[in-house]
C-alpha positions as CSV (number, residue, x, y, z in Angstrom):
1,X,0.0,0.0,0.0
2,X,2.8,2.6,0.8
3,X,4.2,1.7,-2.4
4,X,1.8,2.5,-4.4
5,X,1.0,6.0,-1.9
6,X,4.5,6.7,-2.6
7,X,4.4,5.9,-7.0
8,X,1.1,7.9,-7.3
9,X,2.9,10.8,-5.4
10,X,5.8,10.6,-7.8
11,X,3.2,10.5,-10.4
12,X,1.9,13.9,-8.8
13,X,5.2,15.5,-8.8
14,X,6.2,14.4,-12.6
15,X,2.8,16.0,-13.9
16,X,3.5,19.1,-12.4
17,X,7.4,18.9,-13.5
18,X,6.1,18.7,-17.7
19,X,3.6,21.1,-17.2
20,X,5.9,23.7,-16.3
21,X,8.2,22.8,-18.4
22,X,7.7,25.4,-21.8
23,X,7.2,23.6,-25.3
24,X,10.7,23.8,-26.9
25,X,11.8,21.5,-23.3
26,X,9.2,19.2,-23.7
27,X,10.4,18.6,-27.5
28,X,13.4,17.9,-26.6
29,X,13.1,15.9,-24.1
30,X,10.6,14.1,-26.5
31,X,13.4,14.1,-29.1
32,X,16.0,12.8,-26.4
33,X,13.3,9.8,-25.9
34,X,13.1,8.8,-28.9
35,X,16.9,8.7,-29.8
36,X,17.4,6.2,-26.9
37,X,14.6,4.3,-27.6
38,X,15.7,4.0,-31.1
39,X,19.3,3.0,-30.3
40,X,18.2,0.6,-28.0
41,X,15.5,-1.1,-30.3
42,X,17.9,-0.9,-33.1
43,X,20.3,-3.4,-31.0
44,X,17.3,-5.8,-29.6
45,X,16.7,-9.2,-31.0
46,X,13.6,-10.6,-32.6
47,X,13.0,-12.8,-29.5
48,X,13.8,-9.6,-27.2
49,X,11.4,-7.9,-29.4
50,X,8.7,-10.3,-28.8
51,X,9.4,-10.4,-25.5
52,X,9.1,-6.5,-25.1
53,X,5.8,-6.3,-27.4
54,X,4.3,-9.2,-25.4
55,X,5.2,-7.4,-21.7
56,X,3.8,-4.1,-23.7
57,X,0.8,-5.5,-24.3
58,X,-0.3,-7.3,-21.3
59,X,0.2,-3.9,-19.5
60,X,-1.8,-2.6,-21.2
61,X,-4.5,-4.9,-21.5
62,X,-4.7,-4.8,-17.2
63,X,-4.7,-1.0,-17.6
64,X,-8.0,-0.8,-19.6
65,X,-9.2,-3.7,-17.9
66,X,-8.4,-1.3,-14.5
67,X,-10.4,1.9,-16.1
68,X,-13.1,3.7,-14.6
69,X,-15.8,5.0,-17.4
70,X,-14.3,8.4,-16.9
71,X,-11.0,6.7,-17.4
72,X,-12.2,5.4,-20.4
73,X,-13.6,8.3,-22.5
74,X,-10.6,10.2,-21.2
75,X,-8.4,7.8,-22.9
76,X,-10.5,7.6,-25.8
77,X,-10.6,11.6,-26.1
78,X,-6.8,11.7,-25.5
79,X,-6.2,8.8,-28.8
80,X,-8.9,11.5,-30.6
81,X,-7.1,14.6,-29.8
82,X,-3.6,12.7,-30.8
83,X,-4.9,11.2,-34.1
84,X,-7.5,13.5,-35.0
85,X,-9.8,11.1,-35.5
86,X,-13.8,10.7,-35.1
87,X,-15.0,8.9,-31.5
88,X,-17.9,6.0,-32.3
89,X,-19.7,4.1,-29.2
């Protein structure tokens, strides 16, 4: 339980840290991200691959399995707002 007190505070903290953070700071630490995670998928194997998409997806799968309703549109309006696409129910 204090573990989870204690990520969901350091949840808190990182929110706050981005958001003050001006746009040409968040690129590049967007561009930063994405060169490591490049190098470093560049040098996986197809098995570590697998491996990776697998863990990927079962995260992901208990994380919408784990969402509120509220949760749930949020996510689907965030996916909207990034793709620019149409919502359906």
């Amino acid at each position: 339980m204090k573990k989870r007190a204690r990520l969901q505070a350091d949840q808190v903290l990182h929110s706050l840290a981005r958001a003050a953070k001006t746009p040409e700071q968040y690129q590049v630490r967007l561009q930063s991200q994405q060169v490591s995670q490049t190098a470093s998928r560049t040098a996986e194997t197809p098995e570590q691959r697998q491996s990776r998409l697998q863990e990927d997806q079962a995260y992901h799968r208990v994380t919408r399995a784990d969402e509120t309703p509220i949760k749930h549109v949020a996510r689907l309006l965030g996916l909207r707002k990034q793709r620019n696409v149409a919502i359906t129910f």
